[in-house]
Each structure stands twice: as C-alpha cells, then as structure tokens.
C-alpha positions in Angstrom: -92.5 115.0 11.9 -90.6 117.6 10.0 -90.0 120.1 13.0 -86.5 120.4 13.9 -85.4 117.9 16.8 -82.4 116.9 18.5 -82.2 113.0 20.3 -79.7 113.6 23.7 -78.3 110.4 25.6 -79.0 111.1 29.7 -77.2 109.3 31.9 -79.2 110.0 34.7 -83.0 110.3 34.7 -82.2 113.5 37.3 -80.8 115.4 34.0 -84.7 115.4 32.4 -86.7 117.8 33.8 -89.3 116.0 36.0 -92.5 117.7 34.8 -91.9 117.8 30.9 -90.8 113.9 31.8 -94.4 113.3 33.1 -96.2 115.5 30.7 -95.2 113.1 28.1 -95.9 109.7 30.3 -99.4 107.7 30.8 -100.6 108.4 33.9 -101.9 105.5 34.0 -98.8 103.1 34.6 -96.8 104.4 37.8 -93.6 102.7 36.7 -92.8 105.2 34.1 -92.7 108.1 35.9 -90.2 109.8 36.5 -90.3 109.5 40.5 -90.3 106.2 40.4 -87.6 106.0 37.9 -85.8 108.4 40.3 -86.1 106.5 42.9 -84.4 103.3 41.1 -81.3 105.3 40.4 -81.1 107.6 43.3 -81.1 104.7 45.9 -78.8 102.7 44.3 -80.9 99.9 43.1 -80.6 100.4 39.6 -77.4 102.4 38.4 -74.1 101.1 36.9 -72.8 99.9 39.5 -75.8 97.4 39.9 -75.6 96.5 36.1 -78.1 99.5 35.1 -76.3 102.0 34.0 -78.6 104.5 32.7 -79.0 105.8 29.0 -82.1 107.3 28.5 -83.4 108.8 25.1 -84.9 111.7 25.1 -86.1 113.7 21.7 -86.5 117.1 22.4 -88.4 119.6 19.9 -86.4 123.1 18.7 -87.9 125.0 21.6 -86.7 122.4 24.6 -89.3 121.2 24.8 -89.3 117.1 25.1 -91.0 115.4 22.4 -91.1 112.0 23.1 -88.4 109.4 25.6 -87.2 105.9 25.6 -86.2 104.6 29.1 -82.9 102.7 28.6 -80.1 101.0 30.4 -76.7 99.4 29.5 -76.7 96.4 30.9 -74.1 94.0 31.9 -75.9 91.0 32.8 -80.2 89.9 32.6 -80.9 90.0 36.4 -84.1 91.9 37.1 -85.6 91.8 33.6 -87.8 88.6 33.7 -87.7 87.8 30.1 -85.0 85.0 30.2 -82.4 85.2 27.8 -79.5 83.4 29.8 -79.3 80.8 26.9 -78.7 83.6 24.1 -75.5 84.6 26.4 -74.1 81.2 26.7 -74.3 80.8 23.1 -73.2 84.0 22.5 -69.6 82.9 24.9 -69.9 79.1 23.2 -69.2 81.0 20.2 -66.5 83.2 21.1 -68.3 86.2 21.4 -69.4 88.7 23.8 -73.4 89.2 24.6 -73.1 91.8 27.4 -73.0 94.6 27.7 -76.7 94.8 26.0 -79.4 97.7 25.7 -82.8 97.3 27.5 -85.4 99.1 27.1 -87.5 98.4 30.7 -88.6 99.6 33.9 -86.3 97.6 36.2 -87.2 94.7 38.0 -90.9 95.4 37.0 -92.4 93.2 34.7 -95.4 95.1 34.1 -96.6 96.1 30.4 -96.8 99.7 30.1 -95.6 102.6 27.5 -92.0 102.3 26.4 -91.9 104.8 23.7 -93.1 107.8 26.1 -94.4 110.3 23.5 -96.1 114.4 23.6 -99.8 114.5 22.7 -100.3 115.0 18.9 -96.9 113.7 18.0 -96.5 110.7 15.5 -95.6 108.0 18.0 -95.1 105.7 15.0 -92.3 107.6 13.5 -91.2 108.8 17.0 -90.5 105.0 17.6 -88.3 104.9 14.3 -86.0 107.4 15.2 -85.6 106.7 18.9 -84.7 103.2 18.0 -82.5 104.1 15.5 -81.0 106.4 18.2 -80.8 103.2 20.5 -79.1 101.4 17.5 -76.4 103.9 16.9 -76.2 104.3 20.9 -75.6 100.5 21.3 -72.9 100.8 18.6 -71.1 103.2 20.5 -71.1 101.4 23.6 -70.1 97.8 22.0 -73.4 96.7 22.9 -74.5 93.2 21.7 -78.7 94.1 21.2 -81.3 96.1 21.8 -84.1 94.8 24.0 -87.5 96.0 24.4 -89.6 94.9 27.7 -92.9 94.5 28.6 -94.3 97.2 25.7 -97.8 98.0 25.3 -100.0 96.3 22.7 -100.4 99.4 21.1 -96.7 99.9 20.1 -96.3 96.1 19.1 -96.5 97.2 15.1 -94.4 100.0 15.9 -91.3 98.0 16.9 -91.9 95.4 14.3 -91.9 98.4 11.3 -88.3 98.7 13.1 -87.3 95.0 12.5 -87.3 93.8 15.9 -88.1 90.4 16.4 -91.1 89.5 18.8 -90.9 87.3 21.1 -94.1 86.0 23.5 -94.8 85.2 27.3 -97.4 84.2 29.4 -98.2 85.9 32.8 -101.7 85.4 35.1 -103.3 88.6 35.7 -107.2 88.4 37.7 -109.9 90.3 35.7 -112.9 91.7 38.0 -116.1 90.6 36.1 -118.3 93.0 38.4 -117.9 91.2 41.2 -119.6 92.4 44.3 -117.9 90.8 46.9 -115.1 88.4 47.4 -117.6 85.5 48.0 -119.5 86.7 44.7 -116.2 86.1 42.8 -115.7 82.5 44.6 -119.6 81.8 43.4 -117.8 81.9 39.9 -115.7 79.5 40.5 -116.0 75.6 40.3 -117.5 73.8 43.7 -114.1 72.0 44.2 -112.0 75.0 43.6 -114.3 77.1 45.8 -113.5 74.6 48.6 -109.7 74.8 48.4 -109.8 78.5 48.6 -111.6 78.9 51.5 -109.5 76.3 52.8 -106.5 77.9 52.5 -107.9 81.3 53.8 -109.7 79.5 56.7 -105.6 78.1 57.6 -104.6 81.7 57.7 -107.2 83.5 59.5 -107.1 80.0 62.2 -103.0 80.7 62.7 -104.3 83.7 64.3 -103.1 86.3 61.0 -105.4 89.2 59.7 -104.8 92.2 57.5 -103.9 96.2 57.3 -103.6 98.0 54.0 -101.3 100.9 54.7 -101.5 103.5 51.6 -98.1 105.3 50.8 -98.9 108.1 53.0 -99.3 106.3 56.1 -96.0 104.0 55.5 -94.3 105.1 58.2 -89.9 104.2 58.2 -90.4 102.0 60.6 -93.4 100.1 58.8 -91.4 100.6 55.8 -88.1 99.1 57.1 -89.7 96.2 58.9 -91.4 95.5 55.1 -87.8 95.6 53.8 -87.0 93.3 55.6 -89.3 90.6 55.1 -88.5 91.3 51.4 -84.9 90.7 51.7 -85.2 87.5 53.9 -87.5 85.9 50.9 -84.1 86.5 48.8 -81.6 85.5 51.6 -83.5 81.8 51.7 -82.6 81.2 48.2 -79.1 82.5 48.7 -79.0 86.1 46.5 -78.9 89.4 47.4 -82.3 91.9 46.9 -82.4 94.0 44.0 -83.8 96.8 46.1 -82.1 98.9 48.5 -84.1 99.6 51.8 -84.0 104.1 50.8 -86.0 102.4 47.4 -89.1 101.8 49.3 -88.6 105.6 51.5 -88.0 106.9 48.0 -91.3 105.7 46.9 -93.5 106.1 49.8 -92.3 109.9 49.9 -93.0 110.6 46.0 -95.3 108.6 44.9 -97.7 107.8 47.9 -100.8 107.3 46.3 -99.8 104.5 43.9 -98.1 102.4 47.2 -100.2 100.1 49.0 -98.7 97.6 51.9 -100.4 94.6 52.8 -99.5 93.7 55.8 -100.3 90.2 57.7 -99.9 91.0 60.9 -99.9 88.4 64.1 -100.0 89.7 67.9 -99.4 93.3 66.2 -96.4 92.3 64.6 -96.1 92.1 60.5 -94.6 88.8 59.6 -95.6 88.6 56.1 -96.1 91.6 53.3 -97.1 92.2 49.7 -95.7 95.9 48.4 -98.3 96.7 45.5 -99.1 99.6 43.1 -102.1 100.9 41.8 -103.3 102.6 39.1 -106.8 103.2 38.8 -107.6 100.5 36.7 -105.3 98.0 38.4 -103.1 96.6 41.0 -100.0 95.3 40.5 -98.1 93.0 43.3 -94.5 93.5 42.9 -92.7 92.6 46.6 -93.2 90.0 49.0 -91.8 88.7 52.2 -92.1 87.0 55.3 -90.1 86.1 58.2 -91.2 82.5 58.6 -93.5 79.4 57.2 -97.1 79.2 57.4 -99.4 77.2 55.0 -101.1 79.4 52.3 -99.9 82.3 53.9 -98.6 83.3 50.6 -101.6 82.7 48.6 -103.4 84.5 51.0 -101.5 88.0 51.6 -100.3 87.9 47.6 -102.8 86.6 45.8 -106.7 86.6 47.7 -106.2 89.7 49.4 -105.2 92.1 46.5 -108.8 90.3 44.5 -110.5 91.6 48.0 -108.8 95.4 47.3 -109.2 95.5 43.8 -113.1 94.6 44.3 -113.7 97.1 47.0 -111.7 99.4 45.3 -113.9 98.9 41.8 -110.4 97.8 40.0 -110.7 96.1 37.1 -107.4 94.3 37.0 -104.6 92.4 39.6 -101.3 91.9 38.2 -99.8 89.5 40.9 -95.9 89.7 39.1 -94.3 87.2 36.6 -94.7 83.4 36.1 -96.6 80.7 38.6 -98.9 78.7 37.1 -100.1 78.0 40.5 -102.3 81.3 39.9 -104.5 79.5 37.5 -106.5 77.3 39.6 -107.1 80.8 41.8 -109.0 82.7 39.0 -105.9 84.3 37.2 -106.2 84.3 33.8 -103.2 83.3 31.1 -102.0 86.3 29.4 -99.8 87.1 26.5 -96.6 89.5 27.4 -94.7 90.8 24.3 -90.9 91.8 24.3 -88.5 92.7 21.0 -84.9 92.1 20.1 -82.4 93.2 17.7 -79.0 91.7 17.7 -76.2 93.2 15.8 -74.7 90.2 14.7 -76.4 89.1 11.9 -75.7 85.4 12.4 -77.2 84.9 15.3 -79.8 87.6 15.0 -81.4 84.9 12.5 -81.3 82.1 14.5 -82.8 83.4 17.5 -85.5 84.6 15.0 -86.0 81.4 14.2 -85.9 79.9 17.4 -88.4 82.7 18.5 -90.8 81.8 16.0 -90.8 78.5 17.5 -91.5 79.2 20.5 -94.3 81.8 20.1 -96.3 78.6 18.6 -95.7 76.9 21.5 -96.2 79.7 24.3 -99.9 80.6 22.3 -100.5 76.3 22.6 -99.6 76.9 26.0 -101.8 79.8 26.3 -104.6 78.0 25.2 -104.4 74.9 27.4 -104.4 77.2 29.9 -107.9 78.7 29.7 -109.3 75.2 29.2 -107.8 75.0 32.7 -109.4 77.9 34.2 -111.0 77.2 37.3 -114.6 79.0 36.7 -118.1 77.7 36.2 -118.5 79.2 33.1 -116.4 79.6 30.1 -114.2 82.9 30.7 -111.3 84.2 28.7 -110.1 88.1 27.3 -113.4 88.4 25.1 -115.1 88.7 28.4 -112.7 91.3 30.2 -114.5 94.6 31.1 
C-alpha cells in the first residue's frame, strides 16, 4: 500500500458512513454490519456507559474513501466477550496493577467467528492488518489501556495477527454441519441407535406438553412478538441473578434494519410463546444467539435451541448451525467440536510472557480436548471437519 491514507478513531459507529461501511464488510456474517453494529450502540446495549465505549478504526484512502476498519471498544470489564480472561485481571490487581480498561476487537456479546479486519476489495489485507493494529497499539497507549484483544477472527486472518506478535490463544465451540441431509429423520438415521432414541425422546416430551413451533422472519416480528421475546430473554438472566446485556429497542433495532438475517422461534402453547430462540442467518448458516422462557419444561430447551434450528437449516439447504458458546451437552446431539481462535497483546512485558506461556499450554490441552471430543461424537460413522461440505 503506498497510496496516501489517514487511520481516524470514531467513537460512534453513526460517524462512518453506512454504505462505504458495508462496501467494505462480508456479506456473509450479519454481525459486522454496520446496522447491526448500530443497533448495539444506539439502544444502549453496547456504549460506554455499559463498559463498550466505542473506538472504531477506520483507514480511509486520499479520496475518503474507506479502505479498510477494525471494530473496537474500550472496555472496562470482560462481560459479554466469551473468551474468559477473568484470571488475567486478578493477577493483573494481585500484582498491583491495573488490567482494565482494555481494547477489544469484537462484535459484542456475539461469539461468532467472522471478519475483524474489514478490508476494500483489492487492498492488501495483510499489511492493512499491520497498520490498523499498530493504530490500536498506539490507541491503547493513549487511553492507558492494559491489551489489545482480538475475538472470534476468521481463519483467514489468523497469520495476519500472528505477523503482528499477538499471541493465539484456542477454544472449542459445537457447531452442527448438514451432511445433505434430506430430512430431520434422515439426519437422526446418522446417528447411533441409542442416541436416536433419546432424541426423539426428548422431542416426543415437548410435542406431548402440548408445545409446537412458528418461525417468524424479521419482517413479520411484530413489537408485540418482539417485546414478549424480550422478555423471555431477560427472565433466563433474572433466574441466575444478573441483568441482560440487551436493551428491549436492541431487538426493534434489528428487526427494522436488518429483517432478513432475524429469525424467531417461537414455542408457543394455547397461542401463547413461552419459550424462544432469537437466531441469525446467513446463507450458509444459522447462528442461535438468544433464548428464553418463562417457566420449566423437560427438553424444552434442547428442543426450541438446538433440534429445531437443525430442522431450519435443512429445509432451508443451510450448511451450518452455530447454537452460541460452550455446552458440551451439544455433543451427544450431532454438534461437532470446533476450534475458535482469539489474540492478545499486553503492554506489560512481564506478564505479556507469562500468559504466552500459559497460552501455549493450554492450546495443547484445548486441541486434546478437541480430539476426545470427536471420538465422542454421536454418529454411526466416523465424522469430523474433513467431511464438512
């Protein structure tokens, strides 16, 4: 890149102009648009005074034109982020010094892996990656920030961020990979007999306490639908004592922007929705982000989060359903273990070589993991990524 270019700090994704923003993000992955980052900030779910105080990067050529961005937030706590590094702040404060605030480089409370270096067609994302980070670098300087964090990138930019000395560190989710299945009972025909059973026992406990299913596209979320699903959310977080990350004008936000990547399962009983899933879609995958319910009922959850998105995404010919982060309890239901990357760089040099060395650690452990976890897999026949389509 030799053209002249200039790296700006927003602190609002509503400075960026909206259509350069998406001309320059994968269409592909809804959560980096820039409606749905919009919608984050402009309902109050992630801004400063929530701990995400924005600081986006945006490289912009000598015309205006935007080159390439990096989402970004200062953040005062690791709520919402789903790559756990509590333990690094309490040695951080068991050593007299301060780990927050701290950059991240995410799509809030969206665990998802997707483009974090957004970059222009025919632009050298490589070096585009250099400079932004060193923009974040000098950024998190400037702010006393502790690190820089990058979330949830795609495999495609993993040598990118190491060429910047950020340190790697591995995760395991369980996504579902549709092997051309024709029908829901042609997917439980590839699974084990005894695993077969259970799932059609819990579904046959759902379906016999009287529940069945809508799937209500963005479009036809009305505010009351979308107010009574808001609710269901927010009581899943009120039983374990905390507060939602999302405000209820989140989900209007969404529905009204970006209706054709929202879809609401609904479990509905005598015409009244007692449980929900709030997914996205792509059109290669769905991703289950949300869920709620407004009381107890055996493998209700499995059902609404987990058995009917594999029903959608095989009518809908997706190849792909991401249910969220963590539960090993997906395994025995056909969802396969799967490696999550994220990166770090800590300005204290001290520390910034002990958590690389913990980190190393613990990537040979979370790839043993990995692997014990496919000899798990519920299927008749041997499956792993070599056989995704």
């Amino acid at each position: 890149m030799t053209a002249p270019f200039a790296i700006q700090v927003h602190r609002s994704i509503g400075e960026v102009d909206r259509s350069q923003w998406n001309a320059i993000a994968d269409t592909k992955h809804p959560f980096v648009q820039h409606e749905f980052l919009s919608a984050l900030e402009v309902s109050g779910s992630a801004c400063a005074e929530t701990g995400w105080a924005p600081r986006h990067l945006v490289m912009y050529g000598a015309d205006g034109e935007i080159l390439a961005a990096l989402p970004l937030y200062l953040k005062n706590h690791s709520w919402g982020e789903f790559v756990f590094d509590q333990p690094w702040a309490q040695a951080y404060q068991q050593a007299g010094l301060r780990y927050y605030p701290r950059l991240v480089a995410s799509v809030p409370f969206t665990p998802v892996a997707g483009p974090r270096v957004l970059c222009r067609s025919g632009q050298d994302k490589f070096r585009v990656t250099g400079f932004l980070v060193a923009k974040a670098r000098q950024t998190a300087e400037k702010e006393n920030a502790s690190s820089l964090h990058v979330l949830f990138p795609q495999k495609v930019e993993i040598d990118s961020f190491r060429n910047e000395n950020l340190v790697a560190r591995t995760d395991c989710q369980f996504h579902w990979h549709n092997y051309d299945y024709a029908s829901f009972d042609d997917f439980l025909a590839a699974l084990t007999s005894t695993r077969r059973k259970k799932v059609k026992r819990e579904r046959r406990k759902v379906t016999e306490a009287g529940y069945q299913f809508r799937f209500i596209n963005g479009g036809s979320l009305t505010n009351e639908i979308l107010d009574s699903a808001y609710q269901l959310h927010a009581t899943t977080f009120a039983v374990r004592g905390q507060a939602p990350y999302l405000t209820p004008s989140f989900f209007r936000e969404i529905a009204a922007s970006m209706s054709s990547s929202m879809v609401l399962i609904a479990a509905m009983r005598n015409d009244v929705m007692e449980a929900c899933a709030i997914c996205f879609r792509d059109d290669e995958a769905l991703y289950g982000r949300y869920w709620g319910t407004s009381n107890y009922q055996d493998s209700l959850h499995f059902e609404t989060c987990y058995y009917q998105g594999i029903d959608y995404c095989i009518r809908e010919g997706l190849k792909r359903f991401e249910p969220g982060a963590q539960g090993e309890h997906k395994l025995s239901r056909g969802f396969e273990p799967t490696e999550t990357r994220s990166f770090h760089w800590l300005a204290d040099t001290v520390f910034a070589d002990a958590i690389s060395r913990h980190l190393e650690r613990e990537r040979q452990w979370v790839g043993d993991y990995i692997e014990n976890a496919r000899e798990k897999l519920p299927f008749r026949e041997t499956r792993g990524s070599q056989d995704h389509p």
